[in-house]
mmCIF file of the N, C-alpha and C atoms, coordinates in Angstrom:
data_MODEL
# 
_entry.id   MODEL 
# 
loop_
_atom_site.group_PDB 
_atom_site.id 
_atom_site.type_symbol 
_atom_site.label_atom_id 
_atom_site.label_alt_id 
_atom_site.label_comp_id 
_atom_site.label_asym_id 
_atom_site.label_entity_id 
_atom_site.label_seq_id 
_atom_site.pdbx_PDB_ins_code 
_atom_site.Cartn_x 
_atom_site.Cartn_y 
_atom_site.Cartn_z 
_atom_site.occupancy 
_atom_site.B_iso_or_equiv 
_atom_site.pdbx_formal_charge 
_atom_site.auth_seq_id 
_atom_site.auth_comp_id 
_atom_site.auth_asym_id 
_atom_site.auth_atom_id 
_atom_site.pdbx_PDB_model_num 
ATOM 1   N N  . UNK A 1 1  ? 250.806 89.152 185.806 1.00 0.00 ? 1  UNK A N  1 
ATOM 2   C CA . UNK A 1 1  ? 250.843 88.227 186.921 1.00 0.00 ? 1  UNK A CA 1 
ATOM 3   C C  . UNK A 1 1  ? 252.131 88.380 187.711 1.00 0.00 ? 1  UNK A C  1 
ATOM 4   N N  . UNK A 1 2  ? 252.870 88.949 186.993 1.00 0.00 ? 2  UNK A N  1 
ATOM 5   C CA . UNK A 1 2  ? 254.031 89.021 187.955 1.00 0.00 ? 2  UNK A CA 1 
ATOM 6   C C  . UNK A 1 2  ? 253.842 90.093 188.939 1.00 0.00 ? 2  UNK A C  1 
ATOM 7   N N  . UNK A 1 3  ? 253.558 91.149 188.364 1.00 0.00 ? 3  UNK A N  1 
ATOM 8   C CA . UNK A 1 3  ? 253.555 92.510 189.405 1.00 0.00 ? 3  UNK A CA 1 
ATOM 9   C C  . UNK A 1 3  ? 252.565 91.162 190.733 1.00 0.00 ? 3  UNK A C  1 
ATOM 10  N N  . UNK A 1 4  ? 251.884 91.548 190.597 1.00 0.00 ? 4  UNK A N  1 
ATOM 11  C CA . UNK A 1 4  ? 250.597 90.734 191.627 1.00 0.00 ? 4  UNK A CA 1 
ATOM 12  C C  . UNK A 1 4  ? 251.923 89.266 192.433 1.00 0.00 ? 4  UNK A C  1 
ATOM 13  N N  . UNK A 1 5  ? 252.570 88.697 191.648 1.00 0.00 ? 5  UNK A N  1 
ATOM 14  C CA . UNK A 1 5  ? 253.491 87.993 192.887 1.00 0.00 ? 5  UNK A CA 1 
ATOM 15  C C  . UNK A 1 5  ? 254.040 88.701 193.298 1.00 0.00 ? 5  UNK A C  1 
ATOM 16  N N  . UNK A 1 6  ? 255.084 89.828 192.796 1.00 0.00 ? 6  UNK A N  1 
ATOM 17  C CA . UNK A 1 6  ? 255.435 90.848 193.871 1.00 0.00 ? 6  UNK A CA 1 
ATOM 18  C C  . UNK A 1 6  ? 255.650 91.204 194.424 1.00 0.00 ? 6  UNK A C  1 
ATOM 19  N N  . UNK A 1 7  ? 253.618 91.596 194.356 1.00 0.00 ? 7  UNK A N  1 
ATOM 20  C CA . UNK A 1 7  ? 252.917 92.335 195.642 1.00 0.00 ? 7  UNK A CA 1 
ATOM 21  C C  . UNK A 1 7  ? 252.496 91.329 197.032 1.00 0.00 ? 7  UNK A C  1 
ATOM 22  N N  . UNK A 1 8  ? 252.894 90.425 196.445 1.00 0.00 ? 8  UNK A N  1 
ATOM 23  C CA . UNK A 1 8  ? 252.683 89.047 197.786 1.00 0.00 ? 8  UNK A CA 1 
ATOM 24  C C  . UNK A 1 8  ? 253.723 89.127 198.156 1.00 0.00 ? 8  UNK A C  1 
ATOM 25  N N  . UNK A 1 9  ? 254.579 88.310 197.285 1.00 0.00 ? 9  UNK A N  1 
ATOM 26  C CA . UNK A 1 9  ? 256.449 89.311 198.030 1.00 0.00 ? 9  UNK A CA 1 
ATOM 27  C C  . UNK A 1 9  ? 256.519 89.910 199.021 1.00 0.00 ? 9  UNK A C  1 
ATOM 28  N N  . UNK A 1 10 ? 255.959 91.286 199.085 1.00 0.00 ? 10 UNK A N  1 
ATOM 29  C CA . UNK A 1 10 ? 255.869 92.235 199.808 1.00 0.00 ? 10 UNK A CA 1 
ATOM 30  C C  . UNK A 1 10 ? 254.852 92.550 201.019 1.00 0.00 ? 10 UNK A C  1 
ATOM 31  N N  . UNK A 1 11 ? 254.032 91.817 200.808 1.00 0.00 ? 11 UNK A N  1 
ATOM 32  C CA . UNK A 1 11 ? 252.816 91.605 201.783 1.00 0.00 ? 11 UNK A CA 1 
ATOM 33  C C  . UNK A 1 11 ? 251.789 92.572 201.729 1.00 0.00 ? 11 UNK A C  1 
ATOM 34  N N  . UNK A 1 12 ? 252.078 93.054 199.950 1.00 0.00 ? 12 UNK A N  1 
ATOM 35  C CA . UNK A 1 12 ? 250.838 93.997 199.495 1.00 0.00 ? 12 UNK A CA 1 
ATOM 36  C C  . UNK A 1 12 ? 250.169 93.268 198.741 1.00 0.00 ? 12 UNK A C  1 
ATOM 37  N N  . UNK A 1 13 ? 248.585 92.258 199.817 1.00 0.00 ? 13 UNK A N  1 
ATOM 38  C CA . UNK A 1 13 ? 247.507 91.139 199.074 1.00 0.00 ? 13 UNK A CA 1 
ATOM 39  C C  . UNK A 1 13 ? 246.484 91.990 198.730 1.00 0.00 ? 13 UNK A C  1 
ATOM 40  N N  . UNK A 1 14 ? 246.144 93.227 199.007 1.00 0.00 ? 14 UNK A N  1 
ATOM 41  C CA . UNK A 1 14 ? 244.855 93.947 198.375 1.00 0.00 ? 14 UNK A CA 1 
ATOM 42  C C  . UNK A 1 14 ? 245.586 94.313 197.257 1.00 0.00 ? 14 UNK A C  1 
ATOM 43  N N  . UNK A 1 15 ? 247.014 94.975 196.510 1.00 0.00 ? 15 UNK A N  1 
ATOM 44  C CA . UNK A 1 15 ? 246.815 95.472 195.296 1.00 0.00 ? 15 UNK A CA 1 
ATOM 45  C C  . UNK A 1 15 ? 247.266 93.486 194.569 1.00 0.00 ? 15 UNK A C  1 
ATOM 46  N N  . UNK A 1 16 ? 247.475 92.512 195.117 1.00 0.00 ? 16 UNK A N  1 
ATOM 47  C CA . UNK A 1 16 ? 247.905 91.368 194.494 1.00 0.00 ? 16 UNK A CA 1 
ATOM 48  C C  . UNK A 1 16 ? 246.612 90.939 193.967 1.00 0.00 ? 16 UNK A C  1 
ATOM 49  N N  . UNK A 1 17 ? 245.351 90.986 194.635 1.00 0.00 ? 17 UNK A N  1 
ATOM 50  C CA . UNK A 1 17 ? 244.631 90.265 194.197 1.00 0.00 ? 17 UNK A CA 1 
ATOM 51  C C  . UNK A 1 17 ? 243.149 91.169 193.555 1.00 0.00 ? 17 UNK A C  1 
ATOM 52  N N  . UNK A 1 18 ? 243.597 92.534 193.565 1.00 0.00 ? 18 UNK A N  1 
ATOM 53  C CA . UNK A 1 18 ? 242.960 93.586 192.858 1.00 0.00 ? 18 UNK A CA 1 
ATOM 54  C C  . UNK A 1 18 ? 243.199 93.211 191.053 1.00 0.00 ? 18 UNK A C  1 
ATOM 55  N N  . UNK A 1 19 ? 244.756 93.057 191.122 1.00 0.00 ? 19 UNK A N  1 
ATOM 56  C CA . UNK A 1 19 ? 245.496 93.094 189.612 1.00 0.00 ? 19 UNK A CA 1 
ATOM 57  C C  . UNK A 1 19 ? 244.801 91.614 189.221 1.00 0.00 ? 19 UNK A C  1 
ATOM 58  N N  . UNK A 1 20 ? 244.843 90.132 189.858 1.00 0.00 ? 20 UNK A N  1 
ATOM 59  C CA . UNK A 1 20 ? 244.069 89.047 189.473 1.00 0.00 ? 20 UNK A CA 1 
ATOM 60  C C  . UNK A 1 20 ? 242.522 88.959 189.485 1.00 0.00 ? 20 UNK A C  1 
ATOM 61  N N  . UNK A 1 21 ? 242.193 89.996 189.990 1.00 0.00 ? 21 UNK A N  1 
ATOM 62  C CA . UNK A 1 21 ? 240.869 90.023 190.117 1.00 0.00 ? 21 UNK A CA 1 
ATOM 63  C C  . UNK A 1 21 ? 240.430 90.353 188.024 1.00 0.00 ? 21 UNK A C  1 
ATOM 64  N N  . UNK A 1 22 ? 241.625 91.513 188.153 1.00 0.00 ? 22 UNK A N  1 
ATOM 65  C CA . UNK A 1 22 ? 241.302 92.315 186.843 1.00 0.00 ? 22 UNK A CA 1 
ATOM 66  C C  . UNK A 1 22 ? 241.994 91.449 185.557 1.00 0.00 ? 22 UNK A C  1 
ATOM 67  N N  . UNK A 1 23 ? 242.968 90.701 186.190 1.00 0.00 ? 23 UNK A N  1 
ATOM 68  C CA . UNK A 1 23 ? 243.483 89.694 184.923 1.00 0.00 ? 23 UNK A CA 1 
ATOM 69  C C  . UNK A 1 23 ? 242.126 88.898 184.765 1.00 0.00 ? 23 UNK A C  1 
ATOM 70  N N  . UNK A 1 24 ? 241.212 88.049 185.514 1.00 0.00 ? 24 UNK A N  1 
ATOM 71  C CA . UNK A 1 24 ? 239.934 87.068 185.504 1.00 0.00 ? 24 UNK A CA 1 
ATOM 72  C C  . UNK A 1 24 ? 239.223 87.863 184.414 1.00 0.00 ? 24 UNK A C  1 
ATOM 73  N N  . UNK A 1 25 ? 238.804 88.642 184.895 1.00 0.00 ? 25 UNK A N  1 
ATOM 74  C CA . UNK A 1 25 ? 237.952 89.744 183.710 1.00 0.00 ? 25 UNK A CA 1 
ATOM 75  C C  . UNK A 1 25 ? 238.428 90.016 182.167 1.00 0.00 ? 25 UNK A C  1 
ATOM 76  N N  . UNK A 1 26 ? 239.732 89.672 181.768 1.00 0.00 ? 26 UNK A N  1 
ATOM 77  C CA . UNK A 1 26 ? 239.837 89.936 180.720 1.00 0.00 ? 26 UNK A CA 1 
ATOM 78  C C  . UNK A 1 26 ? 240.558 89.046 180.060 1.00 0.00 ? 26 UNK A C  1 
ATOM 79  N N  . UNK A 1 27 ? 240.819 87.800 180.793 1.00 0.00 ? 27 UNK A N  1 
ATOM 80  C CA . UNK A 1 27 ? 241.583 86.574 180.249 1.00 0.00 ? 27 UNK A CA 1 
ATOM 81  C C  . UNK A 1 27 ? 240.347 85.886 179.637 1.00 0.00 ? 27 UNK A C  1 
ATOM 82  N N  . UNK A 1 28 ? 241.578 85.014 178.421 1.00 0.00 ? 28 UNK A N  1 
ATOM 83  C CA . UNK A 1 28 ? 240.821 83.807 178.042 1.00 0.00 ? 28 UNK A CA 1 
ATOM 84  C C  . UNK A 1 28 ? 240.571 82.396 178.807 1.00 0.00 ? 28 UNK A C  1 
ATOM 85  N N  . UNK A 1 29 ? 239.587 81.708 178.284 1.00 0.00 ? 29 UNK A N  1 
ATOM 86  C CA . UNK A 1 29 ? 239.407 80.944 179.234 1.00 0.00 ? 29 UNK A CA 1 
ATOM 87  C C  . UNK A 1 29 ? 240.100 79.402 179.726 1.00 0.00 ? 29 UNK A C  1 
ATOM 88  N N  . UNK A 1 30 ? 241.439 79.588 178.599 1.00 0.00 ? 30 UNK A N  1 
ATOM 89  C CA . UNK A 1 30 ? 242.350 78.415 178.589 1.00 0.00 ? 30 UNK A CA 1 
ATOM 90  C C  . UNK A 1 30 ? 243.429 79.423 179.679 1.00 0.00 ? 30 UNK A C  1 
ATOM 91  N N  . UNK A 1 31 ? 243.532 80.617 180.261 1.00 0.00 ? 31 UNK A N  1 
ATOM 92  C CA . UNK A 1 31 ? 244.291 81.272 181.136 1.00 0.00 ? 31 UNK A CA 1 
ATOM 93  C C  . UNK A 1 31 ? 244.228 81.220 182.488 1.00 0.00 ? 31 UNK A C  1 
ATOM 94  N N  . UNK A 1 32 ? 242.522 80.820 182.580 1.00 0.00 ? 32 UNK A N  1 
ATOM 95  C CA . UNK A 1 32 ? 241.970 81.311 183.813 1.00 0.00 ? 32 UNK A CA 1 
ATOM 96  C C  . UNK A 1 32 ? 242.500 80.116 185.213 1.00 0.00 ? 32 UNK A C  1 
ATOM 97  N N  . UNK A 1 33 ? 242.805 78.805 184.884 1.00 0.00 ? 33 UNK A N  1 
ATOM 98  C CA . UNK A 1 33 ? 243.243 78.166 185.835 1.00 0.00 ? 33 UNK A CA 1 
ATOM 99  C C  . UNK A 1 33 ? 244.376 78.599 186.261 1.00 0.00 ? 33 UNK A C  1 
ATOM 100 N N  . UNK A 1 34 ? 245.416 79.206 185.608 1.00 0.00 ? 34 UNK A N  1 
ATOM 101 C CA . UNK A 1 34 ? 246.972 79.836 185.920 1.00 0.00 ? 34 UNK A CA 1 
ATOM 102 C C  . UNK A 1 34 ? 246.441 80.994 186.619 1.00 0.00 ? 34 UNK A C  1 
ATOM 103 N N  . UNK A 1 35 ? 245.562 81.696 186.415 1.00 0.00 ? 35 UNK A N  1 
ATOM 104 C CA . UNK A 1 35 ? 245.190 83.102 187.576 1.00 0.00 ? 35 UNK A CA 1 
ATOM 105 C C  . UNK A 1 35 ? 244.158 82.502 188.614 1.00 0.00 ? 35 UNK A C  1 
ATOM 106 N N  . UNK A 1 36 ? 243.621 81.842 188.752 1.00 0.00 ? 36 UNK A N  1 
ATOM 107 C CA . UNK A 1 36 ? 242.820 81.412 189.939 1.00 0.00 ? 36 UNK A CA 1 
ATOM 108 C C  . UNK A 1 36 ? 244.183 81.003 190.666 1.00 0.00 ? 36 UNK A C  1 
ATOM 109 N N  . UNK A 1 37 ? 245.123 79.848 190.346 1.00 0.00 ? 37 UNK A N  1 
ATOM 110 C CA . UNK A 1 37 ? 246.036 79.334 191.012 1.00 0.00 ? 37 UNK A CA 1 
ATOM 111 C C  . UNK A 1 37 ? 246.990 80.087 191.789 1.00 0.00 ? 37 UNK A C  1 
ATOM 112 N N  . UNK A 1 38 ? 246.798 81.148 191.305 1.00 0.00 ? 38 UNK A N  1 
ATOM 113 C CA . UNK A 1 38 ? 248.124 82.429 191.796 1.00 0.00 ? 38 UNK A CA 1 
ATOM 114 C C  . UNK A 1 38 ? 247.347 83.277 192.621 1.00 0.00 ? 38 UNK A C  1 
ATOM 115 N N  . UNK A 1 39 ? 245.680 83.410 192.303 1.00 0.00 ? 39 UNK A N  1 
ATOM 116 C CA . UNK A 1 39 ? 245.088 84.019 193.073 1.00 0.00 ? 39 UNK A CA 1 
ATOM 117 C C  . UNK A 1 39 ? 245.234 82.922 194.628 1.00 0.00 ? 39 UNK A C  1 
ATOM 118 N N  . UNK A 1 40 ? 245.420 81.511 194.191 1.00 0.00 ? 40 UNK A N  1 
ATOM 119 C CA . UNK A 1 40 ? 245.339 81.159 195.387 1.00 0.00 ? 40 UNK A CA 1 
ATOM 120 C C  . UNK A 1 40 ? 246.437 80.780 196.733 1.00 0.00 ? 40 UNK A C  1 
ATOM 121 N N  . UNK A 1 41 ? 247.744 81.356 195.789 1.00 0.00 ? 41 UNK A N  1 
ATOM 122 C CA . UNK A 1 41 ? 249.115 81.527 195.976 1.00 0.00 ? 41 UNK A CA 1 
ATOM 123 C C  . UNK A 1 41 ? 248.845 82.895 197.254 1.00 0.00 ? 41 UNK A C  1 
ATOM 124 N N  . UNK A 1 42 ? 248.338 83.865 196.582 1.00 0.00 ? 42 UNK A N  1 
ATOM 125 C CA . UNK A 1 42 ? 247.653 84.709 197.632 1.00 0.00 ? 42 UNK A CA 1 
ATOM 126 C C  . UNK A 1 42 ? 247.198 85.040 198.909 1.00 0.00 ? 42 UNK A C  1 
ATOM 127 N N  . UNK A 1 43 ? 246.210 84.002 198.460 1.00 0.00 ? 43 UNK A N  1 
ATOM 128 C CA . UNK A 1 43 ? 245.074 84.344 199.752 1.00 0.00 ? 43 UNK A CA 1 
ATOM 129 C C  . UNK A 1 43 ? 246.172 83.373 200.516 1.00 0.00 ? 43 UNK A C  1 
ATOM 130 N N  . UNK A 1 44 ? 246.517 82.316 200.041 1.00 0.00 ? 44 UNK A N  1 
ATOM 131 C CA . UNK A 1 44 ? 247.325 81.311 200.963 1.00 0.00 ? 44 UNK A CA 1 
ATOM 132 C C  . UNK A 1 44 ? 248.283 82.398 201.870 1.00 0.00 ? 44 UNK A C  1 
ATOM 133 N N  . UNK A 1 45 ? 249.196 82.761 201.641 1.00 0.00 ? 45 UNK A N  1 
ATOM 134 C CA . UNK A 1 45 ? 250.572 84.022 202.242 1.00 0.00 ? 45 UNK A CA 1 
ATOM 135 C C  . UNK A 1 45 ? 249.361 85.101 202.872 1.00 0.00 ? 45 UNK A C  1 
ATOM 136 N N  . UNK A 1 46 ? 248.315 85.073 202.491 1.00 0.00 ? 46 UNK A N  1 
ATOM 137 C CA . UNK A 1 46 ? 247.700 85.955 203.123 1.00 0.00 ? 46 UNK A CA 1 
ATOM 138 C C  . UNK A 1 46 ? 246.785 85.657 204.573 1.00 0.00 ? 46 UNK A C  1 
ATOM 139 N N  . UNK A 1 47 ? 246.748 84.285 204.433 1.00 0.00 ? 47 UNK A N  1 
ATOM 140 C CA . UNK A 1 47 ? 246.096 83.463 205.469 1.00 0.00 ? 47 UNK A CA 1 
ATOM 141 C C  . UNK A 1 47 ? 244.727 83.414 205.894 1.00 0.00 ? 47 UNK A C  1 
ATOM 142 N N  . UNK A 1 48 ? 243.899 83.881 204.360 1.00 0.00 ? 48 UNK A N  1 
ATOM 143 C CA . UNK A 1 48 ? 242.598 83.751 204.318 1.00 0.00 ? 48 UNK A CA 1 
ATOM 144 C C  . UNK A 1 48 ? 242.290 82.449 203.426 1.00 0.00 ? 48 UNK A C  1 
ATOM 145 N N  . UNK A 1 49 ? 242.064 80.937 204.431 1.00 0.00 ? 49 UNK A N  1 
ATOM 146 C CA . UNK A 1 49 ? 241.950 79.984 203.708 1.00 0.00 ? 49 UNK A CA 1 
ATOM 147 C C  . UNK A 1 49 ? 240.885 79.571 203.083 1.00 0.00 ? 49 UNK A C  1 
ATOM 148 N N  . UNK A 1 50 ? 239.944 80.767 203.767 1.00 0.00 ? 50 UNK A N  1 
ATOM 149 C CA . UNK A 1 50 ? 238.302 80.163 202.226 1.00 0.00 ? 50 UNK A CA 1 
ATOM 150 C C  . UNK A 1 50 ? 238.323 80.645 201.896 1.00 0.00 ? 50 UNK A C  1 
ATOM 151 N N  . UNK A 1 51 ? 239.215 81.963 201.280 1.00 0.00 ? 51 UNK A N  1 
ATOM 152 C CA . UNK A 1 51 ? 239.202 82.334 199.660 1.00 0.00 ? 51 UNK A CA 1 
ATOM 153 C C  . UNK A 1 51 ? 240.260 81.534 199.403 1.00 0.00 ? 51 UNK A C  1 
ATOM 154 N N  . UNK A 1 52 ? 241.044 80.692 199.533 1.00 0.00 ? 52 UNK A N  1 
ATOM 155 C CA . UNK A 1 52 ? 241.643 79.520 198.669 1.00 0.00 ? 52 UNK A CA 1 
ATOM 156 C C  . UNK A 1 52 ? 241.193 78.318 198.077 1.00 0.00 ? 52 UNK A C  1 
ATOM 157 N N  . UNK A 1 53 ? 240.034 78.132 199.435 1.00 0.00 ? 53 UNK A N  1 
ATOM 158 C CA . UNK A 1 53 ? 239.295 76.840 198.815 1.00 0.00 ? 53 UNK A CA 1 
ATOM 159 C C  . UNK A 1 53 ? 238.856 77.828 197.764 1.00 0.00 ? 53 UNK A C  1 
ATOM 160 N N  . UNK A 1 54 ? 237.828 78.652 197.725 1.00 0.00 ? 54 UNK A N  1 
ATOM 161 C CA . UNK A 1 54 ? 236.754 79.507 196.497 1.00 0.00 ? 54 UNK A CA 1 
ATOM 162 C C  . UNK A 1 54 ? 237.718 79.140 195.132 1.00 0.00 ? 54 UNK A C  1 
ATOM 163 N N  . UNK A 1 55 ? 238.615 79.953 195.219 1.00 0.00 ? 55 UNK A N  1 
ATOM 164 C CA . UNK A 1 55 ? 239.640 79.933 194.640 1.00 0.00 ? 55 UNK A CA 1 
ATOM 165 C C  . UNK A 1 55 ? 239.860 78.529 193.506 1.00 0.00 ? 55 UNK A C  1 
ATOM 166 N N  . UNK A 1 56 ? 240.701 77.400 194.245 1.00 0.00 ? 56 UNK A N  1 
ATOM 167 C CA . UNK A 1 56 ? 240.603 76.355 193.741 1.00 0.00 ? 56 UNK A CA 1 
ATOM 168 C C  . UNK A 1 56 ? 239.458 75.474 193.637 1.00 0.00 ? 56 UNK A C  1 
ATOM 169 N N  . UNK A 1 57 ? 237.908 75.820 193.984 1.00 0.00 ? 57 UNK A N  1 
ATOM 170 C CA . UNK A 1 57 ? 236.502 75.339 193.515 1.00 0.00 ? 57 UNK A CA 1 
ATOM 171 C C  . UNK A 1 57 ? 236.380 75.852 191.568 1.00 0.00 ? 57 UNK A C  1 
ATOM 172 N N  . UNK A 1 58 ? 236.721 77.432 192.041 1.00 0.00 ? 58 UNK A N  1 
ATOM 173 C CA . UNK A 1 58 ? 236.942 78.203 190.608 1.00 0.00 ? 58 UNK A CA 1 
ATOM 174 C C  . UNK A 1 58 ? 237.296 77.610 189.792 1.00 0.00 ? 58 UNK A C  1 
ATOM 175 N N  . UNK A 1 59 ? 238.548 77.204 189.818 1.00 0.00 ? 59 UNK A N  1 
ATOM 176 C CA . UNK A 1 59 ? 239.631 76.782 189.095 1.00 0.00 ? 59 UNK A CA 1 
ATOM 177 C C  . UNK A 1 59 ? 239.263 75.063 188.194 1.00 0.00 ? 59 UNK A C  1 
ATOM 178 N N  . UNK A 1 60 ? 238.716 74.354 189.341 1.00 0.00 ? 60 UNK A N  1 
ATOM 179 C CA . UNK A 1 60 ? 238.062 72.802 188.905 1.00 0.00 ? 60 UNK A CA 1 
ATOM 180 C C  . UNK A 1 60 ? 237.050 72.817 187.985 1.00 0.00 ? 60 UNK A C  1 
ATOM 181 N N  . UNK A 1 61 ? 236.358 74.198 188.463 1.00 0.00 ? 61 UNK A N  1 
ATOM 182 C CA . UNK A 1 61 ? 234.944 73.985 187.477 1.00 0.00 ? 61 UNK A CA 1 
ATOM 183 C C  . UNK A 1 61 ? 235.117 74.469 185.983 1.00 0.00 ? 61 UNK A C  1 
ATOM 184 N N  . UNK A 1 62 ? 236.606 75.396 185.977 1.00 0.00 ? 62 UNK A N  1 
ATOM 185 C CA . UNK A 1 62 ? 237.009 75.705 184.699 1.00 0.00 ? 62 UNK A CA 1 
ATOM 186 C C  . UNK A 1 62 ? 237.549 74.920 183.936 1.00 0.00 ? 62 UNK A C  1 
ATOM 187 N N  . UNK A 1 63 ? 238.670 74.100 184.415 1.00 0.00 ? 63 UNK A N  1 
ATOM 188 C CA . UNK A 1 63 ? 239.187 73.302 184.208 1.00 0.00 ? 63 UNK A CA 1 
ATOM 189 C C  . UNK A 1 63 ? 239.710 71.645 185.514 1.00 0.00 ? 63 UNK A C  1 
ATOM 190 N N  . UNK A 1 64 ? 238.418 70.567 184.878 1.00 0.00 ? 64 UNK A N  1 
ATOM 191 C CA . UNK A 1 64 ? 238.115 69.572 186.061 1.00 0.00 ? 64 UNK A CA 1 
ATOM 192 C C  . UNK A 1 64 ? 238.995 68.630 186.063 1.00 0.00 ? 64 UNK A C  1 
ATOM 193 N N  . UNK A 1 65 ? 240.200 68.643 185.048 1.00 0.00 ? 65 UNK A N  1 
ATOM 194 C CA . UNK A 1 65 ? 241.253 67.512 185.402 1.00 0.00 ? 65 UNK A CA 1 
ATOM 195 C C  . UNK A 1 65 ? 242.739 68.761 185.690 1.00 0.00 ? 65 UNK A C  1 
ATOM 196 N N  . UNK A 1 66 ? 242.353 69.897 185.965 1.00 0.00 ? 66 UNK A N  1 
ATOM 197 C CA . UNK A 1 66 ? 243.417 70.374 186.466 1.00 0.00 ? 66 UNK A CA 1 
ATOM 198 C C  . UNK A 1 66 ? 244.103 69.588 187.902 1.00 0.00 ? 66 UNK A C  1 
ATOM 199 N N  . UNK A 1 67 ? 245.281 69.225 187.543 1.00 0.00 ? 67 UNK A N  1 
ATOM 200 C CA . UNK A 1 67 ? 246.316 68.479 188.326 1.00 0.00 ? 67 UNK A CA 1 
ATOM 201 C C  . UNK A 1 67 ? 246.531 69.375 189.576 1.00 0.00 ? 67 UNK A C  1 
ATOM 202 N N  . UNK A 1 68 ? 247.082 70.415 189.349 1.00 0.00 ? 68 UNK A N  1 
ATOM 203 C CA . UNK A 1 68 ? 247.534 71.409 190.551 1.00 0.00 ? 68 UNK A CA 1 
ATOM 204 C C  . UNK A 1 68 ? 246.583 71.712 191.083 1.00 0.00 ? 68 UNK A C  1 
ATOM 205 N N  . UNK A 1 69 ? 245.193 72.064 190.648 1.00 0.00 ? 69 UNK A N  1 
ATOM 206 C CA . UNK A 1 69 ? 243.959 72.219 191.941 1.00 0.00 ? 69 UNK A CA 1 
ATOM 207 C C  . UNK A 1 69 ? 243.587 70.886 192.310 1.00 0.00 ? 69 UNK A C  1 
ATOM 208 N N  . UNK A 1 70 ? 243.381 70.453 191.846 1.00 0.00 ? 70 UNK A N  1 
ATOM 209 C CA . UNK A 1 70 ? 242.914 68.663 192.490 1.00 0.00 ? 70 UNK A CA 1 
ATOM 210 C C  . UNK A 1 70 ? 243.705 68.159 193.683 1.00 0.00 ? 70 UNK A C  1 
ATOM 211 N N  . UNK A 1 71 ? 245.217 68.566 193.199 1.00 0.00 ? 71 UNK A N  1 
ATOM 212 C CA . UNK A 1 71 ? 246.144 68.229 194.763 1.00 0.00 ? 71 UNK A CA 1 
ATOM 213 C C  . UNK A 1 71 ? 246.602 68.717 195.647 1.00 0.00 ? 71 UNK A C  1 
ATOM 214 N N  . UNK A 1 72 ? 245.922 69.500 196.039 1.00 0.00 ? 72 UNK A N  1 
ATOM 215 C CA . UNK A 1 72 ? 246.031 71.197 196.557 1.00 0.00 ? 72 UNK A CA 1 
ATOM 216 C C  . UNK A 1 72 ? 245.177 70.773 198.082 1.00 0.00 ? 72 UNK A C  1 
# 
C-alpha cells in the first residue's frame, strides 16, 4: 500500500490503483476496508468522483459500521 500512495504522490493513478486493485484480490477480508479507503484516497487526487463513491459503497458493504466510510 505504500508503493500505490507514492504513486498518487506522483500523479501515477493507473499504476496506484492497478497495485490496489491487486492488493483486493488477495487480501483478507478484515483488510479490505483499509484498501478500498486508499483506493479512494486515489480516485479522490485523481478527480474521478464515482469511483470514490463505488469505492466507499465497497467498503460499507464490507464493513457497515466503518467510521471513515460513513463520514466521507
Amino acid at each position: 500500500m505504500l508503493r500505490a500512495e507514492i504513486y498518487t504522490f506522483q500523479s501515477r493513478y493507473k499504476e496506484a490503483v492497478q497495485i490496489l486493485e491487486a492488493l483486493l484480490q488477495k487480501a483478507e477480508r478484515d483488510d479490505l476496508p483499509e484498501i478500498y479507503l486508499q483506493l479512494c484516497d486515489v480516485y479522490e487526487d485523481w478527480e474521478k468522483y464515482y469511483e470514490v463513491y463505488n469505492c466507499l459503497l465497497a467498503c460499507i458493504k464490507v464493513d457497515p459500521n466503518n467510521e471513515e466510510a460513513l463520514n466521507a
